[in-house]
N, C-alpha and C positions, 0 to 999 in steps of 0.2 A: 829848184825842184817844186813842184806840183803837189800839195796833198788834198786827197777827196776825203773833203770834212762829212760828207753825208754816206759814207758806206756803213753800213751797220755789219755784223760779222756774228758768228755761231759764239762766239765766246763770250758777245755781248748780252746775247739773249740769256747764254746759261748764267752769267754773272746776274742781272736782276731777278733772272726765275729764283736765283739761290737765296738771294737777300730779303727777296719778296718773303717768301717760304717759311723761312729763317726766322727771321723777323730782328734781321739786324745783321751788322757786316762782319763780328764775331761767328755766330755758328754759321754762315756762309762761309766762311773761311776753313771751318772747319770741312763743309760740306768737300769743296773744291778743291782740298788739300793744298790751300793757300796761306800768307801769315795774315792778318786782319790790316795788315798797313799794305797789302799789296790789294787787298779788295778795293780797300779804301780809295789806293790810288787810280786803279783801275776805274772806280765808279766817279768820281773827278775826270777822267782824263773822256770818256763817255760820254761827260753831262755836256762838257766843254767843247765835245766836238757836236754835239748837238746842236746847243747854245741853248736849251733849257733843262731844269732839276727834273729828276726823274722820281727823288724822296726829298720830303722833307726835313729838315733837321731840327727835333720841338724836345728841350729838356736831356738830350744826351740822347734819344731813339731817331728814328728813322720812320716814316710815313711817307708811302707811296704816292706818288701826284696820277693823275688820269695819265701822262703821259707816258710813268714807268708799269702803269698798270697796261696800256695797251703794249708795251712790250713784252708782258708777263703773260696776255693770250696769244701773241704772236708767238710767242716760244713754246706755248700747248701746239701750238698750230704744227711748229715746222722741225723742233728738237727730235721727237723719235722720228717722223720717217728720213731725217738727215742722218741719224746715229743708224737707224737700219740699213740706208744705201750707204754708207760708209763701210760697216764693218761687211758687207756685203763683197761691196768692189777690194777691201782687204785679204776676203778667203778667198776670191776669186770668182768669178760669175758663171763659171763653164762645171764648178763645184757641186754634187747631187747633195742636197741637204734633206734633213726630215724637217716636216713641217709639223711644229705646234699651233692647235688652234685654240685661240682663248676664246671663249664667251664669258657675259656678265649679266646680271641681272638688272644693273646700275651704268650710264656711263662713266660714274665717275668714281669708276673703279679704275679707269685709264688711266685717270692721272697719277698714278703711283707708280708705273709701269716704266718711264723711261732708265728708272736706276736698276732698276729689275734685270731689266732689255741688256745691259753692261755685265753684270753680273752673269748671266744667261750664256752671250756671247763670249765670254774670256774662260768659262769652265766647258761649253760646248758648244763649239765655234760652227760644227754640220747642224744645227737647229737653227732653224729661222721659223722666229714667231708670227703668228698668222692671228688677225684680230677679226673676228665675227662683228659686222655690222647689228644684226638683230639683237634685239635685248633676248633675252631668257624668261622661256616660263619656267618649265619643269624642269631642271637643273638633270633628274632621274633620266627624262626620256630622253632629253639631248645625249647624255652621252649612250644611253642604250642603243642607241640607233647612228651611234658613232657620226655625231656631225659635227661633234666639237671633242678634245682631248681632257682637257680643261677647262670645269666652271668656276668664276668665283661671284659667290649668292650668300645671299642675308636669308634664304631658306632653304638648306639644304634637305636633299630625301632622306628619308624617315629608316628609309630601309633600301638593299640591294648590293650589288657587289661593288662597292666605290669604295674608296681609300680620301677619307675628310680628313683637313689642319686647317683646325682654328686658327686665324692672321690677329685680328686684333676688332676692336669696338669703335664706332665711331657715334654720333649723337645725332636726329633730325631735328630740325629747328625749325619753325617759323620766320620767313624774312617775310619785312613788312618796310614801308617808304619811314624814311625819318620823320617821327615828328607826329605818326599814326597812331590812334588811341590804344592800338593794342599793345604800343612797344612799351606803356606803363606795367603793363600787368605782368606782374610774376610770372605768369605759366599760362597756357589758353589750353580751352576745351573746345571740341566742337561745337557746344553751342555757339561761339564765340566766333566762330567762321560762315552764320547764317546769310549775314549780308552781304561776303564779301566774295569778290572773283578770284579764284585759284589758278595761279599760272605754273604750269610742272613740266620738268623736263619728262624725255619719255624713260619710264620703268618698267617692270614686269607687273603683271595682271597680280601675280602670288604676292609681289610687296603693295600692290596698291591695296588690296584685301586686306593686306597684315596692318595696314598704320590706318584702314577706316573703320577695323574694327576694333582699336585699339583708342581713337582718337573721336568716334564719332557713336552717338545712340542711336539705335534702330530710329528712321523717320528723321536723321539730323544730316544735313547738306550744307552745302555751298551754294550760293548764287548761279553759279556756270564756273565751268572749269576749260582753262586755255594751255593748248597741249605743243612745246615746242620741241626740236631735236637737241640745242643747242642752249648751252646751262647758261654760260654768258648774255645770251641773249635775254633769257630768265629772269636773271638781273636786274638787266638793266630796264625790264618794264617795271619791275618791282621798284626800282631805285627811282623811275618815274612817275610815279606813282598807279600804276593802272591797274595793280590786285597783289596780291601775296603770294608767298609760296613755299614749300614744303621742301626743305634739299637739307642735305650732311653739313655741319656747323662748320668743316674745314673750308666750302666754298664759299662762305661770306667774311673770313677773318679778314682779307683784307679791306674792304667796303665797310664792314662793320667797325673798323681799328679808326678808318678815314670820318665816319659818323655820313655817313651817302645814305646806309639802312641800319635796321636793328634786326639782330636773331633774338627771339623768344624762347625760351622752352615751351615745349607742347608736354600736356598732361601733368600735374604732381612731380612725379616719377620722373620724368623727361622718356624719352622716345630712343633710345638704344638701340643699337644694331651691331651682331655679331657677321665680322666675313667671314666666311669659308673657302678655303679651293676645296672641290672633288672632282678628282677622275677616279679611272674606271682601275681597280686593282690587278696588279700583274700587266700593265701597262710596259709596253716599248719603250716611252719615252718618260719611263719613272723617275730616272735619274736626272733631267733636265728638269723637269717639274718642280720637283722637290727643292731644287736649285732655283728655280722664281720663284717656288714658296717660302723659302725659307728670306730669301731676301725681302718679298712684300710683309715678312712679320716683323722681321728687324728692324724695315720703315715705317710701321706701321705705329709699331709700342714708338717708336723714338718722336714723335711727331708733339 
């Protein structure tokens, strides 16, 4: 018999997403409702059909090599729209579903969402979620004008007929290349970003106002600023060293764990951010909602 040593498979992708994540083959075990000697063995029998380490083994932890880390984007990449045409061709395709649309203010609010996506599916299996490519400005007018169901934003309206839950806080950080004079410094200020190039994923116009007035003095800039779609991509110029940049502390732990780059904190204080979901109150699809909020809070605090 025949075995094709190079087929990679959906369960291989979610086994390093979890361990990556995790940070270690215990709470991926957890994650996956598996025993930790069955991860174990699972990421052995992986590495082997590969024929190279996907983590490293340093002092009893586990640290990611570039090659399990290119597994861990491929698995942003392909995980939810695989779990959506799954449970999809399950209720059946000829099936009239509502549709939920998310929008965000951040992309990288997505990446919380495929556990969500499960939870969502198994409580209200006629909803299929619908992801809005545009980032968000005004959280308010989107949904007044019904183009979205669902926002989740670091600034939500002040006022109007919306129903908010608070999810949880995350941190913005500075990443900067290893070895950069600013990864000595305690904390950075704007002045401290004068000479340098700013590479940013795309946000909303309202958060970029929120962290330049929060980060920078009237008359205080950056050298030029380099605007991409794609966070990984972000990265990896930073990790090259070609400028810095501004993202949520959770997308550089594992680069930051590897020593590739350093996150700084910004300001004293650090740089905080609360999520919100709002929709719109007395909402159709209240019940499904609240059932991806209440899951992205429970992922949210556990992280």
């Amino acid at each position: 018999m025949t075995v094709n040593q190079g087929c990679l498979e959906a369960r291989d992708l979610r086994l390093v997403q979890a361990i990556a994540e995790a940070g270690g083959a215990t709470r991926a075990a957890r994650r996956l409702h598996l025993s930790q000697s069955a991860v174990s063995h699972q990421l052995r029998g992986l590495e082997e059909r590969l024929g190279l380490p996907l983590f490293e083994r340093r002092a009893g932890r586990l640290r990611i090599t570039p090659a399990g880390q290119r597994l861990v984007e491929l698995a942003h990449q392909i995980l939810l729209p695989l779990l959506q045409t799954e449970l999809e061709l399950k209720r059946g395709l000829g099936l009239k579903r509502l549709k939920l649309r998310v929008a965000t203010q951040c992309y990288t609010a997505y990446h919380w969402l495929p556990k969500a996506l499960t939870a969502l599916m198994a409580e209200h299996p006629q909803v299929e979620l619908s992801l809005q490519s545009d980032i968000v400005g005004d959280a308010g007018e989107l949904l007044k004008d019904d183009h979205a169901d669902l926002v989740l934003c670091v600034t939500p309206p002040k006022q109007g007929p919306f129903a908010q839950v608070r999810l949880f806080e995350d941190e913005l950080v500075l990443a900067v290349p290893r070895g950069h004079a600013l990864s000595r410094k305690p904390y950075v200020m704007g002045k401290d970003l004068a000479h340098e190039t700013l590479i940013q994923p795309e946000v909303s116009a309202h958060e970029r106002q929120r962290v330049t007035k929060q980060l920078f003095r009237e008359g205080q800039g950056v050298k030029r600023v380099l605007r991409l779609s794609v966070t990984e991509a972000v990265l990896d110029l930073v990790q090259a060293g070609f400028g810095v940049s501004i993202l949520a502390n959770f997308t550089l732990t594992q680069r930051a764990a590897r020593g590739d780059l350093a996150a700084v904190r910004l300001t004293r204080r650090g740089l905080p951010r609360t999520w919100t979901g709002v929709f719109r109150k007395g909402s159709a699809l209240d019940a499904p909602i609240r059932t991806l909020l209440e899951t992205l809070e429970r992922q949210g605090t556990s992280r």
